[in-house]
GUFI-376994 format. One record per atom (N, C-alpha, C, O): residue number from 1; residue in three letters; atom name; z, y, x. Coordinates in steps of 0.001 Angstrom, whole numbers. Each point is the difference from the previous one (the first is absolute). Last residue first. Layout:
+-----+-----+----+---------+---------+---------+
|   i |  aa | at |      zz |      yy |      xx |
+-----+-----+----+---------+---------+---------+
| NUM | ala | CA |       Z |       Y |       X |
...
+-----+-----+----+---------+---------+---------+
***
This chain:
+-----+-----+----+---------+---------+---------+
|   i |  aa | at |      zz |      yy |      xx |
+-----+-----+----+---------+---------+---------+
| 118 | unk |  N |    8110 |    5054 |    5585 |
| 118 | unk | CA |    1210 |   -1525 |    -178 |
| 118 | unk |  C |    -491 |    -652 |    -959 |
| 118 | unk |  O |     535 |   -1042 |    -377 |
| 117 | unk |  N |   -3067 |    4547 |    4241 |
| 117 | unk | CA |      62 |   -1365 |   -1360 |
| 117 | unk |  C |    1202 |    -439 |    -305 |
| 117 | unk |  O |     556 |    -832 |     717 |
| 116 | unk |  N |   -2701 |    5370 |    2343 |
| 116 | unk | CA |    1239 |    -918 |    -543 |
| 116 | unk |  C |    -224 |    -405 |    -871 |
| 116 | unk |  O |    -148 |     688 |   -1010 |
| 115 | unk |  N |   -3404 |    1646 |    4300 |
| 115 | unk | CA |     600 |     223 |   -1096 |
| 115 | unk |  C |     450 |   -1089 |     297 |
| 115 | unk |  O |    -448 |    -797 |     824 |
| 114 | unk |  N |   -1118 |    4637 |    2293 |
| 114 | unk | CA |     989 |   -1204 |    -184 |
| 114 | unk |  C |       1 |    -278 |   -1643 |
| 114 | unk |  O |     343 |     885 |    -785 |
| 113 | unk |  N |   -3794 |    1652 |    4587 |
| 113 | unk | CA |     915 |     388 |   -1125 |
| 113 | unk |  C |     560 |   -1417 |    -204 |
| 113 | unk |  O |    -547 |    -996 |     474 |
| 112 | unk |  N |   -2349 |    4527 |    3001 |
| 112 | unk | CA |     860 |   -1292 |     -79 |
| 112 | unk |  C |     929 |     352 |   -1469 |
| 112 | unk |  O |     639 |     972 |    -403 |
| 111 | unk |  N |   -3758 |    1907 |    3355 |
| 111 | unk | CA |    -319 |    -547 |   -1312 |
| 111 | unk |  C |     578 |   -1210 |    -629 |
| 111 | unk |  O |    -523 |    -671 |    -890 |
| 110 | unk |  N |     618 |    3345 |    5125 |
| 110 | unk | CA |     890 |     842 |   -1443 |
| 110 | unk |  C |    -797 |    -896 |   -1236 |
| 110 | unk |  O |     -27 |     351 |   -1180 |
| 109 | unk |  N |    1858 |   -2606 |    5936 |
| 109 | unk | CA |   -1420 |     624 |    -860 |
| 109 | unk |  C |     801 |     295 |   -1153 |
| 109 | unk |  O |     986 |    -425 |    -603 |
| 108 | unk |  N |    1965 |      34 |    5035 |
| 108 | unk | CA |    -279 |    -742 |   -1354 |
| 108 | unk |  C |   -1224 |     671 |    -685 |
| 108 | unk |  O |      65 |    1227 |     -81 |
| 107 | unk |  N |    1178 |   -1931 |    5763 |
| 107 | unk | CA |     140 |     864 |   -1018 |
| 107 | unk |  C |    -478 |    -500 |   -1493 |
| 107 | unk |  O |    -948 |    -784 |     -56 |
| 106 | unk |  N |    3362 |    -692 |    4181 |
| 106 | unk | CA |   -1121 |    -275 |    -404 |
| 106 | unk |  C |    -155 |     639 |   -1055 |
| 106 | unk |  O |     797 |    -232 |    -909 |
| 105 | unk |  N |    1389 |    -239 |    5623 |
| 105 | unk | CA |     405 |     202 |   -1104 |
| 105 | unk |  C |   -1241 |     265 |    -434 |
| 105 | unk |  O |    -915 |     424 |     706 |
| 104 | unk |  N |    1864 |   -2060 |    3364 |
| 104 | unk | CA |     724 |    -306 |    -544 |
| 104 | unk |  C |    -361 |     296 |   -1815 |
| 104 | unk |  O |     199 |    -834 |    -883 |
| 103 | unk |  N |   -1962 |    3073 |    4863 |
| 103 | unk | CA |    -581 |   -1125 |    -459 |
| 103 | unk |  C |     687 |    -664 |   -1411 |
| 103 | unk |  O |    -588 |     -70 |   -1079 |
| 102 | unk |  N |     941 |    4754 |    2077 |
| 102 | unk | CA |     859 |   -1058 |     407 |
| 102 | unk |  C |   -1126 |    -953 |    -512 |
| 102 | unk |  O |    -576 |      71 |   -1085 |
| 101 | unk |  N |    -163 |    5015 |    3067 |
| 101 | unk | CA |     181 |    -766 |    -732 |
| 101 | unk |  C |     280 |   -1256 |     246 |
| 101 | unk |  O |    -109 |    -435 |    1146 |
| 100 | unk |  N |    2506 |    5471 |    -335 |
| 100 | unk | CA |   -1163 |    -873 |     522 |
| 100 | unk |  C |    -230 |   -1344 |   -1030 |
| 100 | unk |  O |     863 |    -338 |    -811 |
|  99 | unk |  N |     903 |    4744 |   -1910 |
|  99 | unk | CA |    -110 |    -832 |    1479 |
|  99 | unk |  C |    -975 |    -571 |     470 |
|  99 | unk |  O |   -1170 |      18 |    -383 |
|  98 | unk |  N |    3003 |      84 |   -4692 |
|  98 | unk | CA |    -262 |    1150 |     792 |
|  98 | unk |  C |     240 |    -824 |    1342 |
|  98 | unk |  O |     581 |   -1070 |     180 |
|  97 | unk |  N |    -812 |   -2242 |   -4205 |
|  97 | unk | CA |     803 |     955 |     695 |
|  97 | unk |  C |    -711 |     661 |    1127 |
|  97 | unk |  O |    -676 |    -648 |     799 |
|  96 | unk |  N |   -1782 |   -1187 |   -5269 |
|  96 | unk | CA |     370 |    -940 |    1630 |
|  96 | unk |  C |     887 |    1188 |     225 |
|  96 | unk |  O |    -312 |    1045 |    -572 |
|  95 | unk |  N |     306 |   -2565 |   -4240 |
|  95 | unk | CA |    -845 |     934 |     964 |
|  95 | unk |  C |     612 |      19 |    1511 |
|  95 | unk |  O |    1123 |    -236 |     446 |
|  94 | unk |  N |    -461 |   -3618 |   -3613 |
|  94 | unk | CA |    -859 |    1161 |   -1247 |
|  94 | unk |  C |   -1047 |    1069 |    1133 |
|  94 | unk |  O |   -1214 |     165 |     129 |
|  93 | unk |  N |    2984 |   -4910 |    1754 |
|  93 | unk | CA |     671 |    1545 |    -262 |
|  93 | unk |  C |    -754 |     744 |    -647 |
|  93 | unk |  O |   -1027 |     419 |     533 |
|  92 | unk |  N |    2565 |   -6010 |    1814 |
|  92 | unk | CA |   -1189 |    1087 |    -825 |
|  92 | unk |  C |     750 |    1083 |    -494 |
|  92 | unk |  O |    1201 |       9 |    -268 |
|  91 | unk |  N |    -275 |   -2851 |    4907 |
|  91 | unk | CA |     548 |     595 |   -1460 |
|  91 | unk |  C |   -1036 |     622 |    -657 |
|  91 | unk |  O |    -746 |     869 |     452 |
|  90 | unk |  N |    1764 |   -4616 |    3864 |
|  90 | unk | CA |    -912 |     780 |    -571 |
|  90 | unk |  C |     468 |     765 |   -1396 |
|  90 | unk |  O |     512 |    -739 |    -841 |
|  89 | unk |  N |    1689 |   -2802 |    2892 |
|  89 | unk | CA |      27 |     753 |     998 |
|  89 | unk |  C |    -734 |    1425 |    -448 |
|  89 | unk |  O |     468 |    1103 |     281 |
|  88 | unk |  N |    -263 |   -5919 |   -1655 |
|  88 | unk | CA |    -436 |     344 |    1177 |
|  88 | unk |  C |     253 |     688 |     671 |
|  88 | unk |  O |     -93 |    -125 |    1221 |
|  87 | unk |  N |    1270 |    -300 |   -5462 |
|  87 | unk | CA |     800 |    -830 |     707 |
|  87 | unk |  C |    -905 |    -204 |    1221 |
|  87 | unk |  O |     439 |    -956 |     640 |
|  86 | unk |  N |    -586 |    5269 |   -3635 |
|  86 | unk | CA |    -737 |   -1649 |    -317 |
|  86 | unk |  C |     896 |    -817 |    1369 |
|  86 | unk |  O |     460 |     704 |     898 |
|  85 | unk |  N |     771 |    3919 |   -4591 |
|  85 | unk | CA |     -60 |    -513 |    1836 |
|  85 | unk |  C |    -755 |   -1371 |    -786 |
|  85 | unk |  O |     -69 |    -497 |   -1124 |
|  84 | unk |  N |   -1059 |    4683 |   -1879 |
|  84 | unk | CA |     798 |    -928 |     568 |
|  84 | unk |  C |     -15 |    -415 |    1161 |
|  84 | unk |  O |    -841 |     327 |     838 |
|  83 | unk |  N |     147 |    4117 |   -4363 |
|  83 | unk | CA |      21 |    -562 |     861 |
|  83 | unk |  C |     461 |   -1494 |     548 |
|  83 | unk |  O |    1229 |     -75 |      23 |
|  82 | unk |  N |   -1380 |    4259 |   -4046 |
|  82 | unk | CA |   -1387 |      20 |     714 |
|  82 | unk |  C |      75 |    -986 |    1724 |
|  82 | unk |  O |    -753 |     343 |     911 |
|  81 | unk |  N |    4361 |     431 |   -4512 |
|  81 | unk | CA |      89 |     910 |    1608 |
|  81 | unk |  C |   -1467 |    -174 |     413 |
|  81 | unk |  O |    -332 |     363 |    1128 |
|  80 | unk |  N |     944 |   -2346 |   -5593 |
|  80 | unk | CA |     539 |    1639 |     254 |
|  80 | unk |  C |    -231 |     466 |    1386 |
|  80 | unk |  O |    -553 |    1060 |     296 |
|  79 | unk |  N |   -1216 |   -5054 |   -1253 |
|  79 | unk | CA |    -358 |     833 |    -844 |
|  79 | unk |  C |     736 |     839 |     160 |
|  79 | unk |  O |    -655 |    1008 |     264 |
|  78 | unk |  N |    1267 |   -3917 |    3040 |
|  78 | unk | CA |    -565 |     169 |     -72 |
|  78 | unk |  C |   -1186 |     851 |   -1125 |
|  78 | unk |  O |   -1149 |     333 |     293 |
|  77 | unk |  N |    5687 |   -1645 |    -255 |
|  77 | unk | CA |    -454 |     525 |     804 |
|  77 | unk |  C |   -1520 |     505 |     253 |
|  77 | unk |  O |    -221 |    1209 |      72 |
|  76 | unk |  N |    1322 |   -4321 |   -3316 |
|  76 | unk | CA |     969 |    1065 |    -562 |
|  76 | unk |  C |    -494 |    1441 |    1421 |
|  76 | unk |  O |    -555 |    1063 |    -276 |
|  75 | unk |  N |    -245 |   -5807 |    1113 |
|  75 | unk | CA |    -818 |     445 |   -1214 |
|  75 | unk |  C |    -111 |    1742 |      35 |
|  75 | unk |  O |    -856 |     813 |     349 |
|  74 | unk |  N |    4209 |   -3186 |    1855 |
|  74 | unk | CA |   -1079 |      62 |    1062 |
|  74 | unk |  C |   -1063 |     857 |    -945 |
|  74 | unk |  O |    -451 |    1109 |     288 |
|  73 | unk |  N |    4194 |   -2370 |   -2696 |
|  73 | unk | CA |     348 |     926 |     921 |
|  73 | unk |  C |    -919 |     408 |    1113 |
|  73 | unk |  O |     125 |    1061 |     612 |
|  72 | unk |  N |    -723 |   -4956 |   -3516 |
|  72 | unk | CA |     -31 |     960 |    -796 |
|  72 | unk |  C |     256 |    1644 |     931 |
|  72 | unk |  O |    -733 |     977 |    -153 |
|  71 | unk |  N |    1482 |   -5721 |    1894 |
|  71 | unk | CA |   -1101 |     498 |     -70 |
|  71 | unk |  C |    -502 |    1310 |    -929 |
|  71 | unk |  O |   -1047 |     576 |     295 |
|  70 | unk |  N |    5123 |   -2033 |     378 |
|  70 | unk | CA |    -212 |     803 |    1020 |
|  70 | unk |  C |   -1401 |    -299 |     156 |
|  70 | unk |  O |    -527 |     538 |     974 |
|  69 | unk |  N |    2207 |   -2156 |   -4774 |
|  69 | unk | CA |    1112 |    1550 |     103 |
|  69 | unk |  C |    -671 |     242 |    1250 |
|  69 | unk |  O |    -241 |    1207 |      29 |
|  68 | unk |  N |   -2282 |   -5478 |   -1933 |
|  68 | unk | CA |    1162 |     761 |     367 |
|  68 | unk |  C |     -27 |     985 |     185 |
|  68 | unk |  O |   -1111 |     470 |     245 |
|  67 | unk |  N |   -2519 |   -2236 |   -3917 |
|  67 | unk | CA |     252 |     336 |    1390 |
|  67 | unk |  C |    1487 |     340 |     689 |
|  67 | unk |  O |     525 |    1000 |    -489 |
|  66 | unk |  N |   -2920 |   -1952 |   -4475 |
|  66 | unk | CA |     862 |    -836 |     782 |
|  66 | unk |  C |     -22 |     303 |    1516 |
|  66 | unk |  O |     281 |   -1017 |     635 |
|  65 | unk |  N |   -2577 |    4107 |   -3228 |
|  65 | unk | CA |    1590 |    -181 |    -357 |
|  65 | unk |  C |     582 |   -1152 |     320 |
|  65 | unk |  O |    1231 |      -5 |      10 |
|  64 | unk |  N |   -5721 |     786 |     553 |
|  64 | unk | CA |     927 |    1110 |    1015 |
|  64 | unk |  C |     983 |    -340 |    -284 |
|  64 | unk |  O |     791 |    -195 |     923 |
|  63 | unk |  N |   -5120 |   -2447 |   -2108 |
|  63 | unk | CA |    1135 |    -428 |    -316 |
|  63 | unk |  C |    1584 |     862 |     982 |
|  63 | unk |  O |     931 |    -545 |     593 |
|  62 | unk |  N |   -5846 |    1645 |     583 |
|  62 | unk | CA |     114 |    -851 |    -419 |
|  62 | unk |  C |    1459 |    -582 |    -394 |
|  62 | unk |  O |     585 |    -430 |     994 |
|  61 | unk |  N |   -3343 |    4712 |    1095 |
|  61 | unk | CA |    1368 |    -983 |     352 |
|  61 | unk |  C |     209 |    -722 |   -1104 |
|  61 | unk |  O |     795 |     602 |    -721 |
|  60 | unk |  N |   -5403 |    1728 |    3011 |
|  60 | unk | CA |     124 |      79 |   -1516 |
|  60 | unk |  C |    1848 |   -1329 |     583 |
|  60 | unk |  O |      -6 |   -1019 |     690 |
|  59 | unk |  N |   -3571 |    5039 |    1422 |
|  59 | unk | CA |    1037 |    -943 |     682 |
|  59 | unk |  C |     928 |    -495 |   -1502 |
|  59 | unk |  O |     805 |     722 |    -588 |
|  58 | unk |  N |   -5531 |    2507 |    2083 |
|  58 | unk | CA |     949 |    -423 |    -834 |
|  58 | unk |  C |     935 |   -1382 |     434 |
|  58 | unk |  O |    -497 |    -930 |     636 |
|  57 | unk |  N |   -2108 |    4015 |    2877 |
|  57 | unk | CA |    -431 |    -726 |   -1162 |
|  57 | unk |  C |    1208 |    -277 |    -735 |
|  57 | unk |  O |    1077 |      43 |     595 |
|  56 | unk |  N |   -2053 |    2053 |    3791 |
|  56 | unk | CA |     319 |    1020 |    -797 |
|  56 | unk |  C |    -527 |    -636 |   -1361 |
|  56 | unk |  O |    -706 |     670 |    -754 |
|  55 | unk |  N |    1665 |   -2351 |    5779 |
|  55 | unk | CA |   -1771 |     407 |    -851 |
|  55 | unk |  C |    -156 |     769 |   -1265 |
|  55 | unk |  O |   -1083 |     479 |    -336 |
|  54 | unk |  N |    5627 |   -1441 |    2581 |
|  54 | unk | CA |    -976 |     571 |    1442 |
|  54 | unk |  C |   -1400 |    -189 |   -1033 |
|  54 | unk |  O |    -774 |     951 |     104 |
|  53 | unk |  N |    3745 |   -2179 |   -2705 |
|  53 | unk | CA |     779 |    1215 |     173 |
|  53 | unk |  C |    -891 |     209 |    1105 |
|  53 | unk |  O |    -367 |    1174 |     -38 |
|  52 | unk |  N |    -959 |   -5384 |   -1336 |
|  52 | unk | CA |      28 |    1065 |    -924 |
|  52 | unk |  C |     622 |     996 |      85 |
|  52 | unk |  O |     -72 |     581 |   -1083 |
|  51 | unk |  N |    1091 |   -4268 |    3861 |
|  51 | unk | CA |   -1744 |     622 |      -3 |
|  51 | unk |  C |     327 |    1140 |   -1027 |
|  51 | unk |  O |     562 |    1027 |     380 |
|  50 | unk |  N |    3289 |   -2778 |     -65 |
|  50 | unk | CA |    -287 |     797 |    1128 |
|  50 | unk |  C |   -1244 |     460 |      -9 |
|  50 | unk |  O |    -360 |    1150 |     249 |
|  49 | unk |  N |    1728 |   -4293 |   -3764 |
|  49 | unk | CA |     700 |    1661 |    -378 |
|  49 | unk |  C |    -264 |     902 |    1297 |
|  49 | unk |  O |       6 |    1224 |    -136 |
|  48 | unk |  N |   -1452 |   -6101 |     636 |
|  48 | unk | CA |   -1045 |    1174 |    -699 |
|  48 | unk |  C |     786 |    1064 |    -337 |
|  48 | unk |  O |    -602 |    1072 |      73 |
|  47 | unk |  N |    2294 |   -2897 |    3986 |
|  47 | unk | CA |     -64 |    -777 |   -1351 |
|  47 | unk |  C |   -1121 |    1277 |    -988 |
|  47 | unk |  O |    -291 |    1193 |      81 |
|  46 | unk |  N |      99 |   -2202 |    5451 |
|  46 | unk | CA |     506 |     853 |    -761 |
|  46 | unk |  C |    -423 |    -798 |   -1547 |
|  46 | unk |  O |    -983 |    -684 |    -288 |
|  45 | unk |  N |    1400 |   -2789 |    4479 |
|  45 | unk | CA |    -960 |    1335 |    -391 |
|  45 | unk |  C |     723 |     745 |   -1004 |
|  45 | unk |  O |     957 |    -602 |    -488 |
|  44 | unk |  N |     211 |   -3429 |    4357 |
|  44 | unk | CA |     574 |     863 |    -992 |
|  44 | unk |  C |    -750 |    1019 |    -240 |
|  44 | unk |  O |     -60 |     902 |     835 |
|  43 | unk |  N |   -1002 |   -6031 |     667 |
|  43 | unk | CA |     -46 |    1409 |     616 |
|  43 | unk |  C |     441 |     629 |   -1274 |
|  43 | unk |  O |    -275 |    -395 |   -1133 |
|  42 | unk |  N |      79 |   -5256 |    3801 |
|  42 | unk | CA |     359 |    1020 |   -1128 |
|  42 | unk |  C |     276 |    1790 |     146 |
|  42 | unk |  O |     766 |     493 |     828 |
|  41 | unk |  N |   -4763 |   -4905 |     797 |
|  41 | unk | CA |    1235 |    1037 |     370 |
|  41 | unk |  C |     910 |     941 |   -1601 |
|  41 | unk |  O |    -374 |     607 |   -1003 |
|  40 | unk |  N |   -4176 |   -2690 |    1299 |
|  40 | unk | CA |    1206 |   -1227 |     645 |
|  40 | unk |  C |    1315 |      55 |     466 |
|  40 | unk |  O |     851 |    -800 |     389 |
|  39 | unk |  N |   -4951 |    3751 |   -2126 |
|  39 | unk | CA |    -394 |    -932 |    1089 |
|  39 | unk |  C |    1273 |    -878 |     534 |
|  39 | unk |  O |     178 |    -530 |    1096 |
|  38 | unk |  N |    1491 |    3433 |   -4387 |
|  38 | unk | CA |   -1110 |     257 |     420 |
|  38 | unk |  C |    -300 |    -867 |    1743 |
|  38 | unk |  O |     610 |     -56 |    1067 |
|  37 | unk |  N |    2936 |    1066 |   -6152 |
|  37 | unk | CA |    -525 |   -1051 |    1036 |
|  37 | unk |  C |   -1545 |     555 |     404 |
|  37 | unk |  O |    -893 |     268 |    -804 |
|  36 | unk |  N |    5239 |    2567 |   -1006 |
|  36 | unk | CA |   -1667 |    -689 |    -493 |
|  36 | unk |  C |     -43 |    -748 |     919 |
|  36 | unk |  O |     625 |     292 |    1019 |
|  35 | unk |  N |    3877 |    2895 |   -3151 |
|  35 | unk | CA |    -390 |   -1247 |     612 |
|  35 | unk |  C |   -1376 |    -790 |     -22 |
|  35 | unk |  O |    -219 |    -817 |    -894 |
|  34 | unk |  N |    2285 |    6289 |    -520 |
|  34 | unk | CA |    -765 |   -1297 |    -369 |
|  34 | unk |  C |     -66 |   -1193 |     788 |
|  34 | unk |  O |   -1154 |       9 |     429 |
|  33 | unk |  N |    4237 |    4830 |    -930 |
|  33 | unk | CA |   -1348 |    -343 |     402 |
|  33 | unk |  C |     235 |   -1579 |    -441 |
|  33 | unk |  O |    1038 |    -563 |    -349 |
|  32 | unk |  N |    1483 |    4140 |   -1931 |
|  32 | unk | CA |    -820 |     864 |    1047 |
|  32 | unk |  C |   -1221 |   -1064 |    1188 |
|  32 | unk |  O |   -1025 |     414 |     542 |
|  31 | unk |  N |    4126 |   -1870 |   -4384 |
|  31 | unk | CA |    -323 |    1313 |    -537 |
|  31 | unk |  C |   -1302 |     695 |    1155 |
|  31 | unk |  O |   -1054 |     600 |    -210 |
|  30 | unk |  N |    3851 |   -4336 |     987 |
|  30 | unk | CA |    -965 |    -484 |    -790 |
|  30 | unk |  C |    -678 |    1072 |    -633 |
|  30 | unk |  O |   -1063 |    -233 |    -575 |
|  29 | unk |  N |    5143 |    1249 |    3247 |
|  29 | unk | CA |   -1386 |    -596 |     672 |
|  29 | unk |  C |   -1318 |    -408 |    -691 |
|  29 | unk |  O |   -1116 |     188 |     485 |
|  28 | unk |  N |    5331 |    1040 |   -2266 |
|  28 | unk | CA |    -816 |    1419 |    -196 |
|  28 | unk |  C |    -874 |    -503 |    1461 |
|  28 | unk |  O |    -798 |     798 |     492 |
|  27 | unk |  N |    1344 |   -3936 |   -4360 |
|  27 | unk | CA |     842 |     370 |    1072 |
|  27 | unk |  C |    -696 |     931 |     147 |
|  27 | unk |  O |   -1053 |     288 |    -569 |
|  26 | unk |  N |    1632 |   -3737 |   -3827 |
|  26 | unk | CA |   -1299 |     696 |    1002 |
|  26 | unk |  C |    1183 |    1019 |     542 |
|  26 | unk |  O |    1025 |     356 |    -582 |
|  25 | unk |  N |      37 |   -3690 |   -2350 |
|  25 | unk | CA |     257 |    -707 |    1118 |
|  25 | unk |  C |    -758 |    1535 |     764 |
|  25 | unk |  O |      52 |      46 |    1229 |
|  24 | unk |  N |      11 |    -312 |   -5739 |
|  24 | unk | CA |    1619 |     312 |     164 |
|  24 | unk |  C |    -337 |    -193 |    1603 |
|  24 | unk |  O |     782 |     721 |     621 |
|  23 | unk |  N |   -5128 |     544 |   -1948 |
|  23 | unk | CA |     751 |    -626 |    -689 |
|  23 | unk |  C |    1585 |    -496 |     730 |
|  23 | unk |  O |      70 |      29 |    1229 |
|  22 | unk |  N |   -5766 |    2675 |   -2052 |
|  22 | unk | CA |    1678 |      48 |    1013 |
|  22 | unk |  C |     437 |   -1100 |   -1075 |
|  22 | unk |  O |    -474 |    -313 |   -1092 |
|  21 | unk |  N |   -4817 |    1659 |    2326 |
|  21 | unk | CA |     638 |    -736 |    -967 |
|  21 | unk |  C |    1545 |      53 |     978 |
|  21 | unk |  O |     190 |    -205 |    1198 |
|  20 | unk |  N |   -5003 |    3305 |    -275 |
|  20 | unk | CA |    1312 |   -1206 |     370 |
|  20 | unk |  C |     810 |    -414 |   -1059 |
|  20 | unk |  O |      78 |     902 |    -834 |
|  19 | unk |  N |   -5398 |    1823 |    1898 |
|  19 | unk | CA |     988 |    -970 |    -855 |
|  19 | unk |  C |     608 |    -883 |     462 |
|  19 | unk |  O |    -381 |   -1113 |     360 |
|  18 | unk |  N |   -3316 |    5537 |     395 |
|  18 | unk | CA |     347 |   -1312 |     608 |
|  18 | unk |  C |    1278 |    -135 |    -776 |
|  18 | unk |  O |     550 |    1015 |    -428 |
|  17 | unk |  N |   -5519 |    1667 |    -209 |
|  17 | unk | CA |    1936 |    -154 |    -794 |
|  17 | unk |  C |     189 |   -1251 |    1078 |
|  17 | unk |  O |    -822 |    -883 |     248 |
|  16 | unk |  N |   -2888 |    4946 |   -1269 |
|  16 | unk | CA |    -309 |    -935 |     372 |
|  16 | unk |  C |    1547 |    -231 |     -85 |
|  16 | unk |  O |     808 |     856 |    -362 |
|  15 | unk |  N |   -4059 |    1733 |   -3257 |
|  15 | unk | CA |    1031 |     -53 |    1379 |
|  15 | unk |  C |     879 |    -971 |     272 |
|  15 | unk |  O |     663 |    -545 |    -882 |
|  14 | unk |  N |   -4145 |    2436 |   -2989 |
|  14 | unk | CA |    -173 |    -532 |    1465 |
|  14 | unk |  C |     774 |     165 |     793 |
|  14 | unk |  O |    -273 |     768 |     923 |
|  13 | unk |  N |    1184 |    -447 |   -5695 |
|  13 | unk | CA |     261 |    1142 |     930 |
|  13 | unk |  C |    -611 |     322 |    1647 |
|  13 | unk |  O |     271 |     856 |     842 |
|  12 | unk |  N |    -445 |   -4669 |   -4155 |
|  12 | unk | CA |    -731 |     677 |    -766 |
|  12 | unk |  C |      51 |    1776 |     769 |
|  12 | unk |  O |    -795 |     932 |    -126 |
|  11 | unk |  N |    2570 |   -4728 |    1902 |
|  11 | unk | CA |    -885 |     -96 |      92 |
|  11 | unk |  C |    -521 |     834 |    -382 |
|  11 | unk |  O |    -861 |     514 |     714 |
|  10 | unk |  N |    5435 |    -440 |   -1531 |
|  10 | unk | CA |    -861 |     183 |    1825 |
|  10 | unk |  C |   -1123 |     -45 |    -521 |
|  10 | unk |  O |    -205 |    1093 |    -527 |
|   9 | unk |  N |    1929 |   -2105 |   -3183 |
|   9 | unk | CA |     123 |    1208 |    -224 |
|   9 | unk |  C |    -698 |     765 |    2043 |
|   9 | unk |  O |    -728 |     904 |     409 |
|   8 | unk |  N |    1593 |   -5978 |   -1601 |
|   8 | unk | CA |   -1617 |     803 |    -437 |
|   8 | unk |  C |    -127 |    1312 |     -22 |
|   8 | unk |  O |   -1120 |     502 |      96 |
|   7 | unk |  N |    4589 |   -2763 |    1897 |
|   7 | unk | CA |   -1000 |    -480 |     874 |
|   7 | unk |  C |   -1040 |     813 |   -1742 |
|   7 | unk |  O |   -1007 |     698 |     114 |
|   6 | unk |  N |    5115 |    -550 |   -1691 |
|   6 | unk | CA |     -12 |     727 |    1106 |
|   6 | unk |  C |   -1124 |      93 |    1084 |
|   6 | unk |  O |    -152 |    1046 |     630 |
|   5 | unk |  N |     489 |   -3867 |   -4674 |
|   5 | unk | CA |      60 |    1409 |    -428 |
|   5 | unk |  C |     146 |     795 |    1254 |
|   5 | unk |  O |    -614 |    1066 |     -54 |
|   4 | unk |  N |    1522 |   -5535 |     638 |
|   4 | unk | CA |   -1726 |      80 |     162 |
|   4 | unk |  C |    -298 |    1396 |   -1032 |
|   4 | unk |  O |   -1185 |     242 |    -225 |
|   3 | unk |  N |    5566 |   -1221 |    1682 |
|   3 | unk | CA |     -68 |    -115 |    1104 |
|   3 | unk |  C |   -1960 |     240 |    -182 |
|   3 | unk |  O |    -771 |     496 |     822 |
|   2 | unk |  N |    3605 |    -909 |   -4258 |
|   2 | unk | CA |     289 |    1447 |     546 |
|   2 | unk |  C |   -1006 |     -93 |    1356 |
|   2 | unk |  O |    -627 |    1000 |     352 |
|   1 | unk |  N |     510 |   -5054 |   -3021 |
|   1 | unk | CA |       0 |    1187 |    -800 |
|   1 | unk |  C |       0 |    1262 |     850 |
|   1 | unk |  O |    -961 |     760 |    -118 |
+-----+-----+----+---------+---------+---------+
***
């Protein structure tokens, strides 16, 4: 229901959506990157809520209200303070801080939008 009212209202909006599903178990690792197998090896890539804040696509959260208290707080951050840490090391940021520049930090596309499923 919500989930194919939401993929048509994108479509019909052309815009492009990556999709995580939370649930009581999801971490604020599981939040920020992905476990893939590549050529045989295990490698940690950014979870689609990361693509979509660096490409500036819809980031659709799938079942939000079963998420823990401190995934909600990463969430939460990241809509008000315009920011998160990633467990690399790297932080996304609405707007890069004055100065020299930081690799480190990655700035968020203004076209990033979040929607919440419960």
């Amino acid at each position: 229901g919500k989930n194919r009212i939401t993929d048509y209202m994108l479509s019909v909006l052309n815009l492009e959506r990556e999709y995580m599903q939370l649930h009581r178990d999801s971490t604020v690792q599981s939040m920020t990157t992905t476990p893939t197998i590549n050529q045989g090896q295990l490698v940690w890539e950014d979870s689609p809520m990361v693509r979509a804040a660096v490409a500036g696509r819809v980031c659709v959260l799938d079942e939000a209200d079963k998420a823990p208290l401190e995934v909600v707080v990463v969430l939460k951050s990241l809509v008000e303070d315009g920011q998160m840490c990633l467990p690399d090391g790297r932080r996304l940021m609405r707007e890069t801080p004055p100065g020299p520049v930081d690799s480190n930090v990655i700035q968020i596309h203004p076209d990033l939008r979040l929607i919440a499923l419960a």
